[in-house]
C-alpha positions in Angstrom: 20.2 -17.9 18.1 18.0 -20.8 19.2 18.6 -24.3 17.4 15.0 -26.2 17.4 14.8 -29.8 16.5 13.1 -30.0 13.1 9.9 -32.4 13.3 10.3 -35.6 14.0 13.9 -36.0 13.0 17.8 -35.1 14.4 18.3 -32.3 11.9 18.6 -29.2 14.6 17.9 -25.7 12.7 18.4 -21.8 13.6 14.9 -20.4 14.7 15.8 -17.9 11.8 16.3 -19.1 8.2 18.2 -16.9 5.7 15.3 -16.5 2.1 16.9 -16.0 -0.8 14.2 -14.7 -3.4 15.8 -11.8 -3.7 19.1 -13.3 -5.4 19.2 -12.8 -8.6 16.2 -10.2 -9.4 15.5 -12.0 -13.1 11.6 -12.2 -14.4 9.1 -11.4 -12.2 11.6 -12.0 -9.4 13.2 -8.6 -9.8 10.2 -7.2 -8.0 11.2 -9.0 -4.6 15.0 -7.4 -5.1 17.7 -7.9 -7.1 21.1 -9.0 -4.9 23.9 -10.1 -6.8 26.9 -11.8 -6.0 28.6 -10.0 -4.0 25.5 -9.1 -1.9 24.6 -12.6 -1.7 27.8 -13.1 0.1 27.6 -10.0 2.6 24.4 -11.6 3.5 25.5 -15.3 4.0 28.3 -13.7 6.0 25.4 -11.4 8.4 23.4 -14.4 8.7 26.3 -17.1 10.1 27.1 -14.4 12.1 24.4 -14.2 13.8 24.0 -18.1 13.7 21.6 -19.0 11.1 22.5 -22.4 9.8 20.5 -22.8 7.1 20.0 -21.4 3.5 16.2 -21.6 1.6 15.9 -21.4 -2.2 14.0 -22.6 -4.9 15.1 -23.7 -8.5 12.3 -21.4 -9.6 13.6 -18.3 -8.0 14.7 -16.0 -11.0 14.3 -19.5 -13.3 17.7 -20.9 -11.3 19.9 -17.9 -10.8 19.3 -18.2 -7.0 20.7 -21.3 -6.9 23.6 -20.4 -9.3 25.0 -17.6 -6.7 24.5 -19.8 -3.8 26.8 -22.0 -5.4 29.3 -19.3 -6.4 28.5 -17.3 -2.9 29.8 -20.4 -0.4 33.0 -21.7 -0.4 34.1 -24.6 1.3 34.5 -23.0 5.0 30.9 -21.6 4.3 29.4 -24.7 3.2 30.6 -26.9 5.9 28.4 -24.3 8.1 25.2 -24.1 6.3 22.6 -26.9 5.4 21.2 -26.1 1.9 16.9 -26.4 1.5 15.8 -26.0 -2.3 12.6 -26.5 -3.5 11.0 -28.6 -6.6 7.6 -28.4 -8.8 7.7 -25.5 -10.9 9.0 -25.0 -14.1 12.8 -24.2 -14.8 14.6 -23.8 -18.1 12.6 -26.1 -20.1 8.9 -25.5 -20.2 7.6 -28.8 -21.5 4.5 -30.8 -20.3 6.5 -33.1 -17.9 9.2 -30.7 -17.1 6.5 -29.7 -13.9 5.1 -31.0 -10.9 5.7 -33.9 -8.8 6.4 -37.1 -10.6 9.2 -38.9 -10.8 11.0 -37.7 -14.2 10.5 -34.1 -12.6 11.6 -34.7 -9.4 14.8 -36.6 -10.2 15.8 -33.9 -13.1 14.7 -31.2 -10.8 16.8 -32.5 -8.2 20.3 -32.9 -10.4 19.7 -29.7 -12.1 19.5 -27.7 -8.3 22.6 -30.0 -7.3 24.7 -28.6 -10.5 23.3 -25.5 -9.8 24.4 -25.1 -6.2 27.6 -26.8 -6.8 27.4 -29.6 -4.1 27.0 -33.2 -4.1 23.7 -33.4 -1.2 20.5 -31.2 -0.4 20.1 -31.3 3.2 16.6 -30.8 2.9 14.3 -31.1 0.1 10.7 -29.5 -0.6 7.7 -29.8 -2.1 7.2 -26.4 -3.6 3.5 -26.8 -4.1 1.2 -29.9 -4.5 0.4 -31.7 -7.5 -2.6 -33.2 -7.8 -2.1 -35.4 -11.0 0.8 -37.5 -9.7 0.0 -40.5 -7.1 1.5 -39.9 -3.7 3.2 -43.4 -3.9 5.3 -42.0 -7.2 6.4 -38.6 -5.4 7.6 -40.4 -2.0 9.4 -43.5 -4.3 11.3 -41.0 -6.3 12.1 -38.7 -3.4 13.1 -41.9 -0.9 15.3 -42.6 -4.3 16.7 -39.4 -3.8 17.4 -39.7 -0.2 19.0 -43.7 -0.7 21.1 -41.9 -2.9 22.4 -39.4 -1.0 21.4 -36.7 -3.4 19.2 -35.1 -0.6 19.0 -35.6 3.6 15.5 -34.6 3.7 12.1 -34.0 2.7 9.4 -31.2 3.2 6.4 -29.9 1.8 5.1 -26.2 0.9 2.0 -25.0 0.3 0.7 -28.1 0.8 -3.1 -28.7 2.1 -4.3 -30.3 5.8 -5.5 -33.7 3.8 -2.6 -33.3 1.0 0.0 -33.7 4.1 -2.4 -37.0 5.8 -2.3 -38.4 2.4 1.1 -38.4 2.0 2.5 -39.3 5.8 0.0 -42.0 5.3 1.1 -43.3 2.0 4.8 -43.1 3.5 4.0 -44.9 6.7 2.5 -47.5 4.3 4.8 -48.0 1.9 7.9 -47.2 4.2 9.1 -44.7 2.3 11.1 -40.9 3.1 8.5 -39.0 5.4 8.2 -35.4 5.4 9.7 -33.3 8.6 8.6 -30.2 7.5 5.7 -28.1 5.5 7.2 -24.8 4.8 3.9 -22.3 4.8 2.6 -19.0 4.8 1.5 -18.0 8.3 1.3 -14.4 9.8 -0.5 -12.0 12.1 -2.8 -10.8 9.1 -3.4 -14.3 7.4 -3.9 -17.2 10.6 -5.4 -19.5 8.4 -3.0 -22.2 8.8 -4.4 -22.6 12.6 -7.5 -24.1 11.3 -5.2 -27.9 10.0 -1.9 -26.9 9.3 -0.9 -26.0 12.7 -2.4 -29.1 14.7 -0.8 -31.7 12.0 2.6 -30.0 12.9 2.1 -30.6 16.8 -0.1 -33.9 16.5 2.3 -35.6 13.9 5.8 -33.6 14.0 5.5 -32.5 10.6 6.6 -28.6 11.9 5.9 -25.1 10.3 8.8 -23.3 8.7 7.3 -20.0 8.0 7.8 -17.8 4.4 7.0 -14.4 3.9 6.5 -13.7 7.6 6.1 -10.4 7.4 3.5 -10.4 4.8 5.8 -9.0 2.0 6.8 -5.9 4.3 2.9 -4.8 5.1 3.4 -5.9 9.0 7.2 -3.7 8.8 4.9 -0.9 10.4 5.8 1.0 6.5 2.3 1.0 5.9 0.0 3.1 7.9 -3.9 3.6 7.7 -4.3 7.0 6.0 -0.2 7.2 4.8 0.9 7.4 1.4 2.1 3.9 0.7 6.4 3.4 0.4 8.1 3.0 -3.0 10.5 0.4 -3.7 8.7 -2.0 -2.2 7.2 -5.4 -3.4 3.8 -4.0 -3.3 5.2 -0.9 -5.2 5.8 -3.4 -7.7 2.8 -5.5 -8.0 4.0 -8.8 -6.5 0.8 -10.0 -5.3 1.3 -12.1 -2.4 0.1 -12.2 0.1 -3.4 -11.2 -0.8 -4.7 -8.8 2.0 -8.6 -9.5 2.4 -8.8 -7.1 4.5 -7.1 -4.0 5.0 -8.8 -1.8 7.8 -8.2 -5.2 9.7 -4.2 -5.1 8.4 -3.9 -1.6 9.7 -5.2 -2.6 13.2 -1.9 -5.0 13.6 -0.1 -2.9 12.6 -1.1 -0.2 15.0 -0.9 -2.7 17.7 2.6 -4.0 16.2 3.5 -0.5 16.5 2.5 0.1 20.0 4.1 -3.2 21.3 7.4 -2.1 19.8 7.5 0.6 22.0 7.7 -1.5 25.0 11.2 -3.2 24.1 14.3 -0.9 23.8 15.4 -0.3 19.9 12.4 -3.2 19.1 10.7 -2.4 15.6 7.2 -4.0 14.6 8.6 -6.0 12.2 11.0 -7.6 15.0 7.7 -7.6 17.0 5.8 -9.5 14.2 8.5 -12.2 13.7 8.7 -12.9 17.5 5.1 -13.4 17.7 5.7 -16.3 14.9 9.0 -17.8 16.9 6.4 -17.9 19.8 3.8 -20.3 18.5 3.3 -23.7 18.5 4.3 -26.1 15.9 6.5 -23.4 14.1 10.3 -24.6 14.0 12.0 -21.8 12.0 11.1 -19.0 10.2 12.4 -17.2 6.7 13.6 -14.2 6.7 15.0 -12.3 3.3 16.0 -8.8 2.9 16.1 -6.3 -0.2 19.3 -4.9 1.2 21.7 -5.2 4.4 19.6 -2.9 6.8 16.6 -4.6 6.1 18.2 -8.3 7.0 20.1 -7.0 10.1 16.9 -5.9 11.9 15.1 -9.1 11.3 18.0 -11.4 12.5 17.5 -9.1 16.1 14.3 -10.9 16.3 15.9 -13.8 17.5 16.6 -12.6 20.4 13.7 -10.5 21.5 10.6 -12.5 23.7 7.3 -10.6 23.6 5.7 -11.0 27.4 2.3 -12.3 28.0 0.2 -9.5 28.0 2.0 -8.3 24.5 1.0 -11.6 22.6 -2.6 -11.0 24.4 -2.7 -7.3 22.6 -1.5 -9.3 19.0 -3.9 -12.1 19.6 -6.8 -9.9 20.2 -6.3 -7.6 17.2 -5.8 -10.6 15.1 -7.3 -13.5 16.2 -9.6 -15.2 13.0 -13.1 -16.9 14.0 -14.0 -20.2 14.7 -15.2 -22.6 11.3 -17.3 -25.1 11.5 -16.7 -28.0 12.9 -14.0 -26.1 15.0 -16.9 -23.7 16.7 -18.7 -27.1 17.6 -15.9 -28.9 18.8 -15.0 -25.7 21.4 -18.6 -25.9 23.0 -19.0 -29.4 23.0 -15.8 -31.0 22.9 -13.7 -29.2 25.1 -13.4 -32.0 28.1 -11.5 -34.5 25.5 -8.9 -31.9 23.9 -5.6 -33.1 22.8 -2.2 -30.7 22.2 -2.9 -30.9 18.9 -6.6 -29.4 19.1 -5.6 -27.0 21.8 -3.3 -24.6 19.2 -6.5 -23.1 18.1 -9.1 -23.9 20.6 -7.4 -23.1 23.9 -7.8 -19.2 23.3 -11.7 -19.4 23.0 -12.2 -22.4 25.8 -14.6 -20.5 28.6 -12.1 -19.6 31.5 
């Protein structure tokens, strides 16, 4: 396993992140899986073996029973190993009007409720689950720099987040001097590369890094779903969980087909192994989260971490799945290209004239 510094901090984390979505299986949860307790723990214990050192969860998962396993799942011993990452914005227990988003009442109740929930003292690193548009940046950063003078939490991230929600808010902390975010935790995959267009460059150009969730696109880049197939059961698509939303599909079943054929070039590889180290691979992505329905699932995933894709394999992904150039970006490639930085580069580079 491969420790990566995470953005412009200390805080070193395992290129693999152990999800846990799938603990609990209350409310619409149950269609991602259902672990229990004991599961939980079988997992935990997989993951530090094969040295993950970090657990994500959100108070939201299964309306808190996520968190309540974590904190009956890790004793002391486990604990000590593991940094904790929980996420805030949604909705738990209480539906009222301010019981939501990003202000300061909900952030600070939020933040106690997860801590009773998990059964520790400190969140080592705190997110953003979603932006909120209705609460100034300066009350989101003052309450969450509360949070960290407190020692309630180590540090802060943001999910979901847009390209100008993230300048607004490092901005507003560099002004203010308040906690600054080391992390946006995002949706990035083979099938959906929008995140290349902003998200990508801020993580090189300001160290805010990618921590990718649902890397496998909710099990469609697994290689389970085939162009022309019958589609598997049990599955989160089985179910109706709607995310990711596929635009479209002919163009899903090309990566897969090429995730497929690169598999076949590594001994014992499987595209989903494939898929992930693509991800490890690119720039400005940190970590990524993997969760499993069951045992077999997580075990193939964690061998990810340890398989590197050679040149002319990422050349075969990229090709099959490479998204076109936007405006100003198109512009920028013909007429900019002699003044590039790193941080322009992530998504130019590929369609600079050789």
């Amino acid at each position: 396993m491969e420790y990566r510094l995470l953005g412009r901090s200390g805080l070193k984390v395992s290129s693999l992140i152990l999800g846990t979505m799938t603990f609990g299986g209350k409310g619409a949860f149950a269609k991602t899986g259902n672990t229990d307790l004991d599961g939980a723990r079988r997992q935990i214990d997989m993951a530090l073996d094969a040295g993950v050192n970090m657990l994500d969860t959100a108070d939201i998962y299964s309306d808190g029973v996520s968190e309540e396993i974590i904190g009956e799942a890790l004793d002391a011993a486990r604990r000590d190993r593991l940094l904790l990452a929980t996420k805030a914005r949604f909705p738990t227990g209480s539906k009222g009007p301010n019981e939501r988003g990003l202000s300061r009442h909900h952030l600070i109740r939020a933040c106690e409720a997860s801590l009773k929930r998990l059964k520790t003292d400190h969140i080592d690193l705190y997110w953003c689950h979603e932006w909120d548009g209705e609460t100034p940046v300066e009350e989101m950063l003052a309450a969450l720099d509360h949070l960290q003078q407190s020692g309630k939490i180590g540090y802060i991230g943001v999910s979901n987040f847009s390209g100008w929600h993230i300048m607004k808010m490092l901005n507003a902390a560099e002004r203010n001097g308040t906690v600054r975010p080391i992390a946006q935790q995002i949706h990035y995959t083979l099938q959906a590369r929008e995140a290349e267009y902003e998200l990508l460059p801020i993580a090189v150009d300001q160290g805010v890094d990618a921590v990718i969730w649902s890397p496998l696109a909710g099990g469609l880049l697994t290689g389970k779903y085939r162009r022309g197939k019958p589609e598997p059961e049990d599955t989160r698509k089985a179910a109706h969980w709607d995310e990711p939303p596929v635009r479209d599909v002919e163009a899903l079943y090309d990566i897969v087909e090429v995730l497929i054929e690169v598999a076949t070039h590594y001994d014992g590889a499987t595209p989903a192994q494939v898929a992930l180290a693509w991800l490890l691979g690119r720039s400005g992505v940190a970590s990524v989260v993997i969760g499993a329905r069951n045992n077999e699932q997580l075990a193939d995933n964690l061998k990810s971490a340890s398989l590197t894709l050679n040149a002319e394999d990422i050349a075969k992904l990229e090709d099959v799945s490479r998204p076109p150039l936007l405006y100003p970006y198109w512009h920028q490639c013909s007429t900019a290209s002699d003044r590039l930085s790193a941080a322009d580069l992530t998504l130019l580079k590929p369609f600079l004239k050789k």
